[in-house]
C-alpha positions in Angstrom: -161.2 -75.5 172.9 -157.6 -76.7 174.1 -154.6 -75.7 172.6 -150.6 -76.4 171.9 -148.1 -75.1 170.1 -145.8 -78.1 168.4 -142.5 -77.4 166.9 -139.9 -79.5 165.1 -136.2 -79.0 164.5 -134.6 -80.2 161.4 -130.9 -80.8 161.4 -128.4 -83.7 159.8 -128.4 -85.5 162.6 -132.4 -86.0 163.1 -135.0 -83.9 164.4 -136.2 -83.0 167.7 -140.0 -82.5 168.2 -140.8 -79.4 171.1 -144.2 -78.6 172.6 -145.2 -76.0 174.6 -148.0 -76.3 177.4 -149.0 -74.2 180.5 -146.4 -71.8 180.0 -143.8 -74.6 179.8 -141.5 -75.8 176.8 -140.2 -79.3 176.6 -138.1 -81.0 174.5 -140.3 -84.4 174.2 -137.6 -86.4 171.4 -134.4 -85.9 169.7 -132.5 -87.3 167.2 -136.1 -88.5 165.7 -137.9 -88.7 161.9 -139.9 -85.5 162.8 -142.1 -86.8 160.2 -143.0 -90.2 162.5 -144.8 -88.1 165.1 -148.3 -88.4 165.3 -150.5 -85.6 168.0 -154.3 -86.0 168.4 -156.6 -85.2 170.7 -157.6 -86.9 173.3 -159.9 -86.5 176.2 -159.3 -82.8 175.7 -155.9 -83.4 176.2 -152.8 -83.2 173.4 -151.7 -86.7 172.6 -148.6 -87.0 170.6 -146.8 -90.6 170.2 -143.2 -91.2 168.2 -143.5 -95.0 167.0 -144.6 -96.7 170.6 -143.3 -94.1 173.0 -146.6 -91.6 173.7 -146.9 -88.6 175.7 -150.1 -86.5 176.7 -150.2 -82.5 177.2 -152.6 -80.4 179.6 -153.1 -77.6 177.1 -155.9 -75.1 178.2 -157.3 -72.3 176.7 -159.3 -71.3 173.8 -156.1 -70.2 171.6 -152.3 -70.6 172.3 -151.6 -68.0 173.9 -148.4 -65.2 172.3 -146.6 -65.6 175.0 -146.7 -69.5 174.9 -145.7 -69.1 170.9 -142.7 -67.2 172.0 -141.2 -69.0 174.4 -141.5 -72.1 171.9 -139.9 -70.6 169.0 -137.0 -68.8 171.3 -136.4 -72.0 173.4 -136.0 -74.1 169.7 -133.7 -71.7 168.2 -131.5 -71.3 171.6 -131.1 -74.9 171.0 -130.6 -74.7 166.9 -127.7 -72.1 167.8 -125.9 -74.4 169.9 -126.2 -77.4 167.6 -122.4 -78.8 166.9 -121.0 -76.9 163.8 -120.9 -80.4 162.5 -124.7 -80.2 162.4 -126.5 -77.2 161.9 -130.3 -76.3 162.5 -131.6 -76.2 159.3 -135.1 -75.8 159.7 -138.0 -74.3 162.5 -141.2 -75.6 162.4 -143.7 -74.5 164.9 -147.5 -75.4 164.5 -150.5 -74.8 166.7 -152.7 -77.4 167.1 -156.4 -77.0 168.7 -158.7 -79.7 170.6 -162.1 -79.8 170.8 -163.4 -81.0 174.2 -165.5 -83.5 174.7 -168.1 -81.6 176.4 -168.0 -79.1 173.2 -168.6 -82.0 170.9 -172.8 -82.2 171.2 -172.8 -78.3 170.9 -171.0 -78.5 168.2 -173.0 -81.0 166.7 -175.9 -78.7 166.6 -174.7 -76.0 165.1 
């Protein structure tokens, strides 16, 4: 199993969509339609695309880890706190999301 953590801001001026990977946060999009993003997996990798504009993520491990979890949700509300007045944060969403590997998939299959 491979896994990332994927997080969204909400705000009045359009959402950003964060994921976390190997100990790493980035900010992938802002000023987006959080709802438009669409993550799979993909040759055991995290696959997330925002209309055209796709990006992959080397996420190993069986869960995510704690420490991966919290560095997501601190680095997303750094960045809700320092939104303009004008446009607050309203919302944090962070989800985990797991990927089978392909070389799981026929053990899987027998169980």
């Amino acid at each position: 199993m491979v896994s990332c953590n994927q997080g969204v801001i909400s705000s009045t001026n359009g959402d950003s969509f964060w994921v976390v990977h190997m100990g790493k946060v980035d900010q992938v999009w802002s000023n987006i339609d959080g709802n438009k993003v669409q993550c799979m997996a993909e040759n055991g990798m995290l696959k997330c695309c925002y209309n055209s504009d796709c990006r992959s993520f080397t996420c190993p491990g069986i869960v995510t880890s704690g420490s991966d979890q919290l560095l997501l949700i601190d680095a997303m509300r750094r960045a809700a706190n320092q939104a303009p007045k004008s446009s607050p944060a309203s919302r944090l969403t962070v989800k985990s999301t797991a990927v089978l590997l392909s070389v799981l998939l026929p053990i899987a299959a027998l169980i």
